[in-house]
N, C-alpha and C positions, 0 to 999 in steps of 0.2 A: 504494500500500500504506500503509495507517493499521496503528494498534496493536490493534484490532481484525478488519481482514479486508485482501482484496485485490479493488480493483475490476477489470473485462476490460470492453473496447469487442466487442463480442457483434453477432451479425447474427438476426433470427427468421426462420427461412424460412417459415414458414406465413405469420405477417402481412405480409412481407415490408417489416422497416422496422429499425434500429440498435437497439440494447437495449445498456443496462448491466445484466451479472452479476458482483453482491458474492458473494462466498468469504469464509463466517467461515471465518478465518485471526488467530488471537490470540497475539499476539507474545508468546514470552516461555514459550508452554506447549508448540507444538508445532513437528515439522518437516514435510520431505516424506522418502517412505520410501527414494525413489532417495539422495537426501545421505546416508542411514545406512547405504547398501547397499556393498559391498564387489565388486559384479559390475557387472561393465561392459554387460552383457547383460539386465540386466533392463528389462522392459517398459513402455514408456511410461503405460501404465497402472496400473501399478503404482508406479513411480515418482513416479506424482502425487498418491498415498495419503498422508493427512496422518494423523500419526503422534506421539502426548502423548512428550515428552522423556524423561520418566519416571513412577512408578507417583501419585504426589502430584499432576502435572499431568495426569494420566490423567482424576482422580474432579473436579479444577475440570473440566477440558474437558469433560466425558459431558453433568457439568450445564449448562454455559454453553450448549451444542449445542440442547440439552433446548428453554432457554431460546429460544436462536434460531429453530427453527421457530416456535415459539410467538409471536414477536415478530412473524412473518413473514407470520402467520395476519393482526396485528390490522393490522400495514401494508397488506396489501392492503385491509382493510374501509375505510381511513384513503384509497384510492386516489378515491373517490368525493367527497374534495374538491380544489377547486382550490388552490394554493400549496404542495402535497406531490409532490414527487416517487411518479409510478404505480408501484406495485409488483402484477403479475400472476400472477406465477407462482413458486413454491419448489419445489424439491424436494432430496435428499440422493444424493451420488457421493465416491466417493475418499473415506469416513471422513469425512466433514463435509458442510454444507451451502450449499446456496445461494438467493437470489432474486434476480428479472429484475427489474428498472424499464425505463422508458423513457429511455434516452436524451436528457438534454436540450442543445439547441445554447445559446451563450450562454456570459454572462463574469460571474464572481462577482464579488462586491461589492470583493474585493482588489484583482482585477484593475482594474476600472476606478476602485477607488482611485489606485492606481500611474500606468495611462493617466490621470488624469486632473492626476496630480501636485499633488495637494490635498485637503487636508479634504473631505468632506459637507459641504453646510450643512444645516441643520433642516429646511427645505422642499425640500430635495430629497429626502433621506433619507427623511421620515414616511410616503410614499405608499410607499415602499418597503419598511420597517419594520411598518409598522402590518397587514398583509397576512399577515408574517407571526408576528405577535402572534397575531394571530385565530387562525391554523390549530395554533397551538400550544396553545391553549387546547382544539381539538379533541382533539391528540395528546393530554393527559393527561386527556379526558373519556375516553379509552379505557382508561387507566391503563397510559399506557407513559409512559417518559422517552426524552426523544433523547441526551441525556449529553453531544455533543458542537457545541453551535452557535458557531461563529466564523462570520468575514464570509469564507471560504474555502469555507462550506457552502449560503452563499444564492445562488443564481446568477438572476440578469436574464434570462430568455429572449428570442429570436428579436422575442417580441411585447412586449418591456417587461414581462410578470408577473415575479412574484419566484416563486422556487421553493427550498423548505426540500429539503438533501438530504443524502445520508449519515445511513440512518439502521442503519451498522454495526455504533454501539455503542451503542443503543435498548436499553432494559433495563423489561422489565413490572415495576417496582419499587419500589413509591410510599412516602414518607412514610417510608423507612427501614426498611421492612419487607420481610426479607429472605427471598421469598417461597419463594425458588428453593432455600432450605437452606443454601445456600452461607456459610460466617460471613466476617464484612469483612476479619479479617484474610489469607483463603485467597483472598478475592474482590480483593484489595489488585494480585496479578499481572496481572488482568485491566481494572484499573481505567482507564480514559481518563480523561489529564490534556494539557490544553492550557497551559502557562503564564502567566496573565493573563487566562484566559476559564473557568477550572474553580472550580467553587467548592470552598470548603474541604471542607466535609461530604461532596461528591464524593470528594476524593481520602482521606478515610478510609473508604471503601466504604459511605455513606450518605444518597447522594444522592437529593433527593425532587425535587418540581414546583418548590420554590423554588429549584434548582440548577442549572435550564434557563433561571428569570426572570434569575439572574445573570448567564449567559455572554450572556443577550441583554443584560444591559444592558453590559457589559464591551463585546461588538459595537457598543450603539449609539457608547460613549464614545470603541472604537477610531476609527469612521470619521468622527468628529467632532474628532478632534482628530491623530488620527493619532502615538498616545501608546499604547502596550501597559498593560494598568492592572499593577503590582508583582503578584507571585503572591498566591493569597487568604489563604496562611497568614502571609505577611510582614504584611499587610493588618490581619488579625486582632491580631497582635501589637502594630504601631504604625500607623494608616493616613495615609500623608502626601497622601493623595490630596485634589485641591481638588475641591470638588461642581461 
């Protein structure tokens, strides 16, 4: 569970293979209906009906939801390259929505930070990295943003590719153009902040293409040095950071 949704390790019977299903689930606006429920007796499907907190989180949520199939739409056209995690299929249950990816086996770039108990070096890293430069350059020729890339979102599969994923808190919202109507400061509850990888214009609900070059380059500095970069508004203010 992230601040935008909740992942499930899912089975497809038709194609008979493992799938991830994301559940926007956005922390902060809604619940589920059984925790508000006062009956011991109500029904498991009911009880898994996601339900706004109140009437303010109601009109962010409608839109953000709006939002999400819409995202959901251009992820899957976005499935047709390699280094994205597949996105096949969407559809809406219990008050909200969801999409299926494929399942990928494999260890994110943290992980085999940690197993590896050491920095990246340059040449290991760039064949790495550079893979998924490229396909991110695709994601904003579509005019989505991913909003949230850390080295916990790229994972090394089974065959050595690298694969971009978690794209929970994907947002069609380029350049600061707040497409969806939503104004920043109502968009601020909904906002994905990673500490040392969000950029600043980010967490004032203004996040464009240059907001995703940040957290990637915050990623590359993380795994090169194994140093979290200071938050980006500390940054702003004083940057002690060496190049």
């Amino acid at each position: 569970q992230g601040g935008f949704g909740i992942t499930y390790k899912g089975f497809d019977l038709n194609l008979e293979k493992e799938v991830a299903i994301k559940e926007f689930y956005p922390r902060g606006l809604v619940t589920r209906a059984g925790i508000l429920s006062e009956y011991s007796n109500i029904s498991a499907a009911r009880a898994s009906r996601v339900v706004a907190l109140n009437s303010k989180s109601a009109d962010v949520y409608n839109k953000s939801l709006n939002m999400f199939l819409k995202e959901a739409k251009i992820l899957a056209r976005l499935s047709k390259y390699s280094n994205v995690v597949h996105v096949y299929q969407y559809f809406t249950e219990n008050n909200t929505a969801y999409f299926v990816m494929d399942y990928v086996k494999g260890k994110s770039l943290n992980q085999i930070l940690k197993q590896n108990g050491r920095a990246f070096t340059e040449n290991e890293l760039l064949p790495l990295m550079d893979p998924i430069l490229n396909v991110l350059e695709k994601v904003h020729a579509e005019e989505l943003l991913h909003r949230d890339i850390a080295h916990d979102n790229i994972i090394i599969d089974e065959e050595g590719k690298p694969i971009l994923l978690d794209f929970g808190a994907a947002k069609a919202n380029l350049a600061g153009n707040n497409s969806d109507g939503v104004e920043p400061s109502t968009m601020s509850s909904v906002i994905v902040e990673k500490k040392g990888f969000t950029a600043i214009e980010q967490i004032d609900g203004r996040a464009s293409v240059r907001s995703d070059i940040y957290s990637l380059g915050a990623t590359y500095y993380y795994l090169l040095t194994k140093t979290v970069l200071p938050a980006s508004y500390l940054r702003a203010a004083n940057d002690p950071v060496r190049p």
